[in-house]
Each structure stands twice: as C-alpha cells, then as structure tokens.
Z-matrix of the N, CA and C atoms (Angstrom, degrees):
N
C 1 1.448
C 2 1.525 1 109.60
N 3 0.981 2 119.20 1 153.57
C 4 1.706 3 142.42 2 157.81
C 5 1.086 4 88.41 3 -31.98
N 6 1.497 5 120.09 4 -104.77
C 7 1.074 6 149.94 5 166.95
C 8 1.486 7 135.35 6 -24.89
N 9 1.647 8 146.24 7 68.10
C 10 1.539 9 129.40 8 165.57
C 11 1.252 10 114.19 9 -82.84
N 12 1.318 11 121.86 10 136.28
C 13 1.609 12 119.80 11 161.47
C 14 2.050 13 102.30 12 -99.24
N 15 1.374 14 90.86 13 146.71
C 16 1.631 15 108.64 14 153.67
C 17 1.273 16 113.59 15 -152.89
N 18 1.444 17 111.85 16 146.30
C 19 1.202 18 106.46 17 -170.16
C 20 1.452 19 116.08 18 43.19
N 21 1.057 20 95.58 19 -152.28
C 22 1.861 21 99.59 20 -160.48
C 23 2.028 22 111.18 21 -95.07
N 24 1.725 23 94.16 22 25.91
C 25 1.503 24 107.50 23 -167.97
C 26 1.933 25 87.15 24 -114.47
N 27 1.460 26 91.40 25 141.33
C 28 1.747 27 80.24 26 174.64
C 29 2.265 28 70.14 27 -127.04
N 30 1.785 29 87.34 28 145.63
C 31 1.288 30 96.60 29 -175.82
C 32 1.781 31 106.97 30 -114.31
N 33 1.504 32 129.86 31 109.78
C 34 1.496 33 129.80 32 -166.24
C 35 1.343 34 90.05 33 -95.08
N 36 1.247 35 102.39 34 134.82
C 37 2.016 36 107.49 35 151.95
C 38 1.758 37 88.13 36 -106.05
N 39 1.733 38 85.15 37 126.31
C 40 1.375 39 116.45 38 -177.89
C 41 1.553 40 116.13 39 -125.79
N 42 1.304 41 96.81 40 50.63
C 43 1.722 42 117.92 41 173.67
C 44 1.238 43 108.86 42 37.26
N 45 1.429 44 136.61 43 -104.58
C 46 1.479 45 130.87 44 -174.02
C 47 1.128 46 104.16 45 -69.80
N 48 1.109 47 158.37 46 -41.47
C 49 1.353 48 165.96 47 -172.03
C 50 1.559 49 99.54 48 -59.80
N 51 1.128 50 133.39 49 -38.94
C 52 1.385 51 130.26 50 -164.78
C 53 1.680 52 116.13 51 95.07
N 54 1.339 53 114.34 52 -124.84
C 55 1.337 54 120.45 53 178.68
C 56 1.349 55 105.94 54 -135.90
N 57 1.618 56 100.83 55 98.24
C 58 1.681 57 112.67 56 146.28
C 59 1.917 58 130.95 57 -43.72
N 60 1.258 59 99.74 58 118.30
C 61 1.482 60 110.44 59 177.38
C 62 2.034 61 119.07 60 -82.33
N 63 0.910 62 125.58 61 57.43
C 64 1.427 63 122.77 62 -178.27
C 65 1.880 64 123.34 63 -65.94
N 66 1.395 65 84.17 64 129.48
C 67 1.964 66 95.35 65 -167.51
C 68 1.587 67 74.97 66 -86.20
N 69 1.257 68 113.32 67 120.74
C 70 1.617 69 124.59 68 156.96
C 71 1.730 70 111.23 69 -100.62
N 72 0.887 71 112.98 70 30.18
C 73 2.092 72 104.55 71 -158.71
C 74 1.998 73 81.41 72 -80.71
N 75 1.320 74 125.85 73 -43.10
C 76 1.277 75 105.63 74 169.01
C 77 1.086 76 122.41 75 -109.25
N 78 1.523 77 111.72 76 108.05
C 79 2.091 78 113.23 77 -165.56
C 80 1.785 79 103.54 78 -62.98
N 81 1.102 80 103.76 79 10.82
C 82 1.830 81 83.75 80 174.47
C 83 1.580 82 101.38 81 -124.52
N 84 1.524 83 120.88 82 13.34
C 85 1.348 84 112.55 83 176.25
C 86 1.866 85 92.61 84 -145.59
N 87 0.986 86 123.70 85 66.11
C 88 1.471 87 134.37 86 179.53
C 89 1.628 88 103.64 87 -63.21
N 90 1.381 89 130.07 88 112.47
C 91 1.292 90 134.59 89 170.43
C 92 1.884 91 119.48 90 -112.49
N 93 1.681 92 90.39 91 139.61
C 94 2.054 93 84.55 92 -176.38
C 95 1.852 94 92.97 93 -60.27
N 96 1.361 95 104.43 94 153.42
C 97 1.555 96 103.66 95 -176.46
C 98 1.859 97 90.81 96 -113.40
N 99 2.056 98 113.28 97 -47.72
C 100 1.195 99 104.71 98 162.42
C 101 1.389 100 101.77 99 -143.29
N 102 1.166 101 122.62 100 -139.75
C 103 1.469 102 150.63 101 161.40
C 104 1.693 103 132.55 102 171.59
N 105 1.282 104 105.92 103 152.29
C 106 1.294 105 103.27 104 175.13
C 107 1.369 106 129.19 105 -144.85
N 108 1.271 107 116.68 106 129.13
C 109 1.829 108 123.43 107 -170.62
C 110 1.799 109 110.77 108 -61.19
N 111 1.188 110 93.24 109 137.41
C 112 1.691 111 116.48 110 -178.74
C 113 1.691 112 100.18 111 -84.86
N 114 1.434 113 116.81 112 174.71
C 115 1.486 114 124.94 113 154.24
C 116 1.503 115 103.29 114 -95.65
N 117 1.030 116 135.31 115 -31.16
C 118 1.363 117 121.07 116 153.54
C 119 1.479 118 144.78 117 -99.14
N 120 0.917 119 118.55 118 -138.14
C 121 1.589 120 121.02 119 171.36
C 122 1.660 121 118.79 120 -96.81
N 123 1.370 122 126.93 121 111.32
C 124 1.635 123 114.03 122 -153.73
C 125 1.926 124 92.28 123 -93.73
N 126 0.876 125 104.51 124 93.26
C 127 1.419 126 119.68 125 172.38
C 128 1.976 127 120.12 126 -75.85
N 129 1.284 128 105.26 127 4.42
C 130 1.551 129 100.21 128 -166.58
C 131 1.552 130 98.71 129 179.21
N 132 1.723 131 123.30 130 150.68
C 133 1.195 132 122.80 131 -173.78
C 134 1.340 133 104.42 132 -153.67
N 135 1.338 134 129.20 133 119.82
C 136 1.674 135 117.93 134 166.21
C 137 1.817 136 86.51 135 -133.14
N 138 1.761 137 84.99 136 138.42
C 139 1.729 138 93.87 137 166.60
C 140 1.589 139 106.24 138 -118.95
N 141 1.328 140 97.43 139 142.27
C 142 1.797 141 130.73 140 176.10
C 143 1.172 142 89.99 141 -101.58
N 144 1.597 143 130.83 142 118.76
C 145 1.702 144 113.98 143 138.67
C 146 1.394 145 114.12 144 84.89
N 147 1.378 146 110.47 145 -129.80
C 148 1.867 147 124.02 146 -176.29
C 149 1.657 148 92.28 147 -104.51
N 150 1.228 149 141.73 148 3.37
C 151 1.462 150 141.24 149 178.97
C 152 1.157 151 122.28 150 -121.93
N 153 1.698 152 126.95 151 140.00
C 154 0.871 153 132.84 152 -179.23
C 155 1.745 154 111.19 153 -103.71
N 156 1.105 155 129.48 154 129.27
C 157 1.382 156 105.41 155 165.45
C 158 1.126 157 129.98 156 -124.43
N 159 1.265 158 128.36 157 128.76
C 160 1.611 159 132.66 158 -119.77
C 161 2.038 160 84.58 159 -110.66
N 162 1.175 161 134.04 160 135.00
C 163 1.379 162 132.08 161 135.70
C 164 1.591 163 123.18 162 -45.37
N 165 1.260 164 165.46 163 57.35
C 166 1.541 165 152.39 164 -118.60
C 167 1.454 166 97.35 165 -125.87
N 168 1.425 167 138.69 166 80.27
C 169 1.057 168 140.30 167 -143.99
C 170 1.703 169 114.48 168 -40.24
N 171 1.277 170 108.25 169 -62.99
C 172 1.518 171 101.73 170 -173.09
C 173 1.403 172 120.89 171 -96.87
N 174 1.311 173 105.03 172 -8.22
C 175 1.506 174 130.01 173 179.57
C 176 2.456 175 97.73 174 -86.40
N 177 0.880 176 109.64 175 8.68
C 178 1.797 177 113.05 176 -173.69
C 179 1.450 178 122.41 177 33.07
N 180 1.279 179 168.44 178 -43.54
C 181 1.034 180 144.28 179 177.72
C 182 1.604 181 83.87 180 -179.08
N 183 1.731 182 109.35 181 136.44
C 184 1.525 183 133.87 182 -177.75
C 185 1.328 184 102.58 183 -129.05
N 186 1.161 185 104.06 184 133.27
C 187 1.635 186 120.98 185 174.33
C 188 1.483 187 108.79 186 -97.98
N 189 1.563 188 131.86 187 106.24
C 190 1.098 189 101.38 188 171.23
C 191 1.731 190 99.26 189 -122.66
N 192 1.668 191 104.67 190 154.86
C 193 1.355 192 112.32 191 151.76
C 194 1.183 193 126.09 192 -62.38
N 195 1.906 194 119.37 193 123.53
C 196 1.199 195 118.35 194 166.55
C 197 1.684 196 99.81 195 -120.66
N 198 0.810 197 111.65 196 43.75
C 199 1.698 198 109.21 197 177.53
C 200 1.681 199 117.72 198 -84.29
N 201 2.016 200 89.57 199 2.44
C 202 1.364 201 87.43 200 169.26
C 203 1.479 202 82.98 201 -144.13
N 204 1.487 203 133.41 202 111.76
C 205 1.120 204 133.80 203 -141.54
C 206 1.867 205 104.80 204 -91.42
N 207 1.334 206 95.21 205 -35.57
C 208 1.703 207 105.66 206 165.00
C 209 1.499 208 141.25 207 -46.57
N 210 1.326 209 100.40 208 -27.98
C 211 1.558 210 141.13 209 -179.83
C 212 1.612 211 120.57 210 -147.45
N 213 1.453 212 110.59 211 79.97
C 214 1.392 213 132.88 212 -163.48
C 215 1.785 214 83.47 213 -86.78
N 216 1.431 215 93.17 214 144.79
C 217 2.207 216 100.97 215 172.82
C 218 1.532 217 95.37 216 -166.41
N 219 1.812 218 84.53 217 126.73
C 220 1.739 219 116.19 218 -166.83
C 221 1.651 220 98.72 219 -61.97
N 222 1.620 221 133.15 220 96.40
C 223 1.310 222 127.23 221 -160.19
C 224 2.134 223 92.14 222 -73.88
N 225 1.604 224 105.76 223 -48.25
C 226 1.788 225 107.61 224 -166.14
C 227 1.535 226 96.82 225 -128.08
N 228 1.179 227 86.73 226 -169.85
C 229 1.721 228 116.50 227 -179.95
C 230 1.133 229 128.40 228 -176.66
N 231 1.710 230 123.91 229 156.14
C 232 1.717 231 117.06 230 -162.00
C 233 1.802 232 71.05 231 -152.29
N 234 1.228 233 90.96 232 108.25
C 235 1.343 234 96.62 233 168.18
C 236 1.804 235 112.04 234 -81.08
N 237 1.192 236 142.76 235 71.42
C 238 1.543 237 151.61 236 146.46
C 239 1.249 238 123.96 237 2.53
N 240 1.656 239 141.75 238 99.86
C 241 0.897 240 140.16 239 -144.93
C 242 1.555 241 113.20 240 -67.78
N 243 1.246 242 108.88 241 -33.31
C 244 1.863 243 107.34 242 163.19
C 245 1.690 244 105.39 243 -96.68
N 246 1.379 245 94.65 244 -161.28
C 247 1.295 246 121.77 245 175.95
C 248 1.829 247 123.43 246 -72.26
N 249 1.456 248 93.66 247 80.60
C 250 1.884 249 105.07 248 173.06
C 251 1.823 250 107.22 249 -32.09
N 252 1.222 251 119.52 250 113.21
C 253 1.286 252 117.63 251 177.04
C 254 1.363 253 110.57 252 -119.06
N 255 1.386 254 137.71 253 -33.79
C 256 1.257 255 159.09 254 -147.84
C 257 1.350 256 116.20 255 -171.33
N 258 1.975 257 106.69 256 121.64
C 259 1.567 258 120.52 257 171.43
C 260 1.620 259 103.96 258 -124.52
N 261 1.805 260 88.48 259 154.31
C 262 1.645 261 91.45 260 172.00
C 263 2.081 262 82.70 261 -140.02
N 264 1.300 263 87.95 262 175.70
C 265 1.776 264 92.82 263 169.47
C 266 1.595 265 88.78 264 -151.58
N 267 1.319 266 99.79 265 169.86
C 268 1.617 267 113.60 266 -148.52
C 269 1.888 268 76.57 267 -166.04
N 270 1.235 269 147.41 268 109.01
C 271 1.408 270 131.11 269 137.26
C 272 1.591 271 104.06 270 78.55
N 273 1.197 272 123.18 271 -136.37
C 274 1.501 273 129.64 272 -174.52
C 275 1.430 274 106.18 273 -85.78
N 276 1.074 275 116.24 274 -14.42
C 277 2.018 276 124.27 275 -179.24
C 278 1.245 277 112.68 276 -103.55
N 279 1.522 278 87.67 277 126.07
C 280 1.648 279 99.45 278 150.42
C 281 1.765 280 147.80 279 -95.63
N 282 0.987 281 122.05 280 102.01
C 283 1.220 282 108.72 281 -157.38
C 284 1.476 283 98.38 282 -95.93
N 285 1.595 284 93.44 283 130.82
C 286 2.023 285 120.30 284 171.07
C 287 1.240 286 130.01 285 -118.42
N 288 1.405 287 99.31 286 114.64
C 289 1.726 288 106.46 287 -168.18
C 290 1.928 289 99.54 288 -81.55
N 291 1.173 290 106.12 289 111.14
C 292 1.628 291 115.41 290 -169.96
C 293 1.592 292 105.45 291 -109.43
N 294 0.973 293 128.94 292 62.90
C 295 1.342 294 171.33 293 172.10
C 296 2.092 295 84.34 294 17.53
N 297 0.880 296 130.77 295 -102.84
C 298 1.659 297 131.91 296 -155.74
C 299 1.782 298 93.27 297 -69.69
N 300 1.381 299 121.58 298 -5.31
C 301 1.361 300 102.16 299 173.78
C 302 1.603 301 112.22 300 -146.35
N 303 1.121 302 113.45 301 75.09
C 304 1.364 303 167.90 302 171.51
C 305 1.843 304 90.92 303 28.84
N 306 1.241 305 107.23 304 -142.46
C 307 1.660 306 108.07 305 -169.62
C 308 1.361 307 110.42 306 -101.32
N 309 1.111 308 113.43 307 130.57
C 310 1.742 309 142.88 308 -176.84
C 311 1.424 310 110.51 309 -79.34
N 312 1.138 311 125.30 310 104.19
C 313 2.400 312 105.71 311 168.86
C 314 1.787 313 85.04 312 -108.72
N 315 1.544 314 73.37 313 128.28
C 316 1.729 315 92.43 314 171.22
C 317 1.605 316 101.58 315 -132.87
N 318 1.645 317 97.43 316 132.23
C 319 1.385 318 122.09 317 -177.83
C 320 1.674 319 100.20 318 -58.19
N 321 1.319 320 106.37 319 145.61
C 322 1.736 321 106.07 320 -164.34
C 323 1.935 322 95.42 321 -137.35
N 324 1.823 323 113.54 322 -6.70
C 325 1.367 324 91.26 323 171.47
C 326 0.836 325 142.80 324 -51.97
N 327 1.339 326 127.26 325 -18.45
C 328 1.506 327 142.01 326 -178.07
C 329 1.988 328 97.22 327 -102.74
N 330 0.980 329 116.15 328 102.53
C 331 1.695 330 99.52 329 161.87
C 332 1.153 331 150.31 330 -13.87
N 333 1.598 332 82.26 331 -72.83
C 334 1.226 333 122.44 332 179.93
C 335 1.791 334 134.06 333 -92.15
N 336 1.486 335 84.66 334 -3.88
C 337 1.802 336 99.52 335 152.55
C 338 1.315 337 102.14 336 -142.11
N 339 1.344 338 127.05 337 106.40
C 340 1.664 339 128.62 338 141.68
C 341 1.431 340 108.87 339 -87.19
N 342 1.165 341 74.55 340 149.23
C 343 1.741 342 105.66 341 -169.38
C 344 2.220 343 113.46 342 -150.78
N 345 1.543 344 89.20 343 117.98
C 346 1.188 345 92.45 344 -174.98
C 347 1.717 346 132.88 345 -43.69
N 348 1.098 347 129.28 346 152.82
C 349 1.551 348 122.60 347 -171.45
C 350 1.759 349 101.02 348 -139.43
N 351 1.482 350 116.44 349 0.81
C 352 1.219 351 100.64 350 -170.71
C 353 1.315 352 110.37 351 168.28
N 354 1.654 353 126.80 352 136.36
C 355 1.391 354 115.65 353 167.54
C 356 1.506 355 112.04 354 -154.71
N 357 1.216 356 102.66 355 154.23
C 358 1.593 357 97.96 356 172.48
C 359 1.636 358 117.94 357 -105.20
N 360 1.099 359 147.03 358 -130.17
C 361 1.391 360 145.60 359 179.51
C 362 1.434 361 92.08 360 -174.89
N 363 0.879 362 132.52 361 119.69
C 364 1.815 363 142.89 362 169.70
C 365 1.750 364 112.82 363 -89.27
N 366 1.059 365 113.94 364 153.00
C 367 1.106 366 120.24 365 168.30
C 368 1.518 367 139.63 366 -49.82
N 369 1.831 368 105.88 367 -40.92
C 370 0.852 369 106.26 368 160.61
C 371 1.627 370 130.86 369 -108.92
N 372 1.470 371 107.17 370 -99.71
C 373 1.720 372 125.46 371 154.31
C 374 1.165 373 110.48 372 -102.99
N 375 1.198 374 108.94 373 121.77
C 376 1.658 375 106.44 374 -178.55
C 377 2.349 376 105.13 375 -81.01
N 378 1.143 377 110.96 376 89.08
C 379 1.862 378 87.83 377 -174.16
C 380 1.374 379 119.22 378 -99.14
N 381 1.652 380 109.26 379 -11.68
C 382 1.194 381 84.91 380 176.41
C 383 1.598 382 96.24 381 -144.91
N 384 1.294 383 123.99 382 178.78
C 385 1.782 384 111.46 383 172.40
C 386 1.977 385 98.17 384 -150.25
N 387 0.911 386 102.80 385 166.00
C 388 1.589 387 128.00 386 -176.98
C 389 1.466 388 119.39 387 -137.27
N 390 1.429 389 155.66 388 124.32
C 391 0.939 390 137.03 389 -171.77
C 392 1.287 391 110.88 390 -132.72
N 393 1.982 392 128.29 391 125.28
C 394 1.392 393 121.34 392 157.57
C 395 1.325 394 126.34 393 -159.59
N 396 0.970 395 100.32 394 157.59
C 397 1.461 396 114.95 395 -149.04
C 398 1.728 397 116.91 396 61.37
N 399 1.160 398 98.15 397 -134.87
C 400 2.040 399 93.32 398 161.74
C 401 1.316 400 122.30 399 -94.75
N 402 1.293 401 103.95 400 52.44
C 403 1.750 402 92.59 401 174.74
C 404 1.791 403 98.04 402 -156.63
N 405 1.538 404 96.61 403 132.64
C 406 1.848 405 94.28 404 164.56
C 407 1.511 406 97.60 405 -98.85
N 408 1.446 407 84.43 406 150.43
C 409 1.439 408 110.73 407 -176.96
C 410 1.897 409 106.86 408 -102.50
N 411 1.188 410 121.32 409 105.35
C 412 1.758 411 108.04 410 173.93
C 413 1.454 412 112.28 411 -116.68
N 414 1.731 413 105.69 412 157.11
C 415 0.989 414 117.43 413 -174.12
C 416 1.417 415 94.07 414 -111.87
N 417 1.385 416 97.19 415 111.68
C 418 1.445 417 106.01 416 177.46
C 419 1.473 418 134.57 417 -128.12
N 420 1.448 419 101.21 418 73.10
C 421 1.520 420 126.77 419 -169.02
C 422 1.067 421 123.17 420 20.34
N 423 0.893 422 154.83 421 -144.36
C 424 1.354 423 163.28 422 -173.81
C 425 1.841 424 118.64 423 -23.96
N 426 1.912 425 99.62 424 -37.16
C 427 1.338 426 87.02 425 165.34
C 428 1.487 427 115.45 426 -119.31
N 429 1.653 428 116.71 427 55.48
C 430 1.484 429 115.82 428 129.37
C 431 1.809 430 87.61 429 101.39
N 432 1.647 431 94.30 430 -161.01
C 433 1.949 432 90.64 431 172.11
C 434 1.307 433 98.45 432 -95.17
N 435 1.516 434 103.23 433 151.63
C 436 1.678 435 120.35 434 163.49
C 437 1.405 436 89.76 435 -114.73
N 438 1.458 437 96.24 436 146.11
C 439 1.697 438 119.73 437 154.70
C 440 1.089 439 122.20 438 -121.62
N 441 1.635 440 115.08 439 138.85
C 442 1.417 441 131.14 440 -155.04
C 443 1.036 442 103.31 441 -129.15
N 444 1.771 443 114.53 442 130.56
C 445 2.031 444 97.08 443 167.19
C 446 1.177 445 98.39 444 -95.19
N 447 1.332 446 102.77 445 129.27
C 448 1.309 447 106.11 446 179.28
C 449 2.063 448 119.73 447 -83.85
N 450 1.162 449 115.95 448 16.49
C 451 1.567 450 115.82 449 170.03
C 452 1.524 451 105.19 450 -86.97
N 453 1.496 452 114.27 451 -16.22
C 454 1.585 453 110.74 452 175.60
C 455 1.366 454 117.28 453 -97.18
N 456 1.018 455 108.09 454 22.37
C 457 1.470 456 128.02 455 -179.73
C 458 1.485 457 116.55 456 -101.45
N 459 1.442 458 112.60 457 -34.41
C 460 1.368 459 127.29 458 -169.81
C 461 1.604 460 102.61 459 -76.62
C-alpha cells in the first residue's frame, strides 16, 4: 500500500519525495512529524516493528529506521533487478513485486543487510503483492492474480 499506519504514525511513500512520516495521534489534525528522501521513487510501504520497508522503484527495496519516527534513516538496501513497485513482509521476508521481473523474497533478519533468498518471474508485471499464510498473492497486470507458495521460494 501507499499508505502503512503504526501506532499513531501513518507512513506515505510519496514517490519523489521519498517517505512521508505523519503524526496521526489526532485524526482530525494530522501533522508531518518527519520525512526522508529515497534514491528512487518510493512507490509502496509496509512496516514490521522499528522498520519501514519502502518499494523505491528503480532504487529496489530500502530499509529504513523509524524507531524514532521524527528522524526516519535508510539503515539497508537490495537494489531489485527491475522496477520495485510493491512490498509486503510476512516474518524475516520481504516480499517485492519488481514489476517486468516478477517477485523477489528477500531475507530481512538482518535490517541492515537484506539479501535475496528467492524469486519467481511471473507472467506478466508483477505491481503489487500481499502475503498469507503460505502463499503470495500478485497483482500482475495484464495477466490478472498469480498465486505463489511461497515455502518454495525459500
């Protein structure tokens, strides 16, 4: 999604801008609390924990610390051989829908080094993904949803 909330921070990937930090604690007076610029385009955001992990289209998947939500800092990165369009995380993985070269799971125990563990190639555009139980779910443009188990991935 565009959009993750935690806690009382809703976090936007706002394409050139990077990733907007929003203090939501009062939903009728929403204030930027921080933000911080990507090397690419932040097309997608799911947060795990104290991390956000940003989709950044050509720049592939950014880890940043928000454990201090005011002052967000990009800890890693897995630069993705296409275009990062769509993240989900599930546990220690991240899964990235990298649009002409299908979905990416990148190991996320370490933060601050991901490092790939697995990918498939989809049929079409991979843009966006969802993940549960054992299976990713992608939205992959033109040819519709694919489903993936994702334990044969690992």
């Amino acid at each position: 999604d565009c959009v993750a909330v935690a806690g009382a921070y809703a976090y936007v990937a706002d394409e050139g801008s990077g990733v907007q930090v929003i203090d939501i604690s009062v939903p009728g007076s929403p204030v930027v609390a921080g933000s911080i610029g990507t090397p690419g385009w932040a097309r997608n955001v799911a947060i795990s924990g104290d991390y956000a992990y940003v989709a950044d289209r050509h720049s592939g998947l950014q880890v940043i610390d928000i454990s201090a939500p005011g002052s967000p800092v990009i800890l890693g990165s897995f630069d993705t051989p296409g275009y990062a369009q769509g993240v989900a995380v599930s546990g220690d993985y991240a899964y990235v829908a990298d649009y002409e070269s299908g979905l990416h799971v990148i190991d996320i125990s370490t933060p601050g080094s991901p490092v790939i563990v697995g990918s498939v190639d989809t049929p079409g555009w991979a843009h966006d993904v969802a993940v549960s139980g054992d299976y990713a779910y992608i939205a992959d443009y033109v040819s519709g949803l694919q489903v993936v188990n994702r334990q044969c991935e690992r």
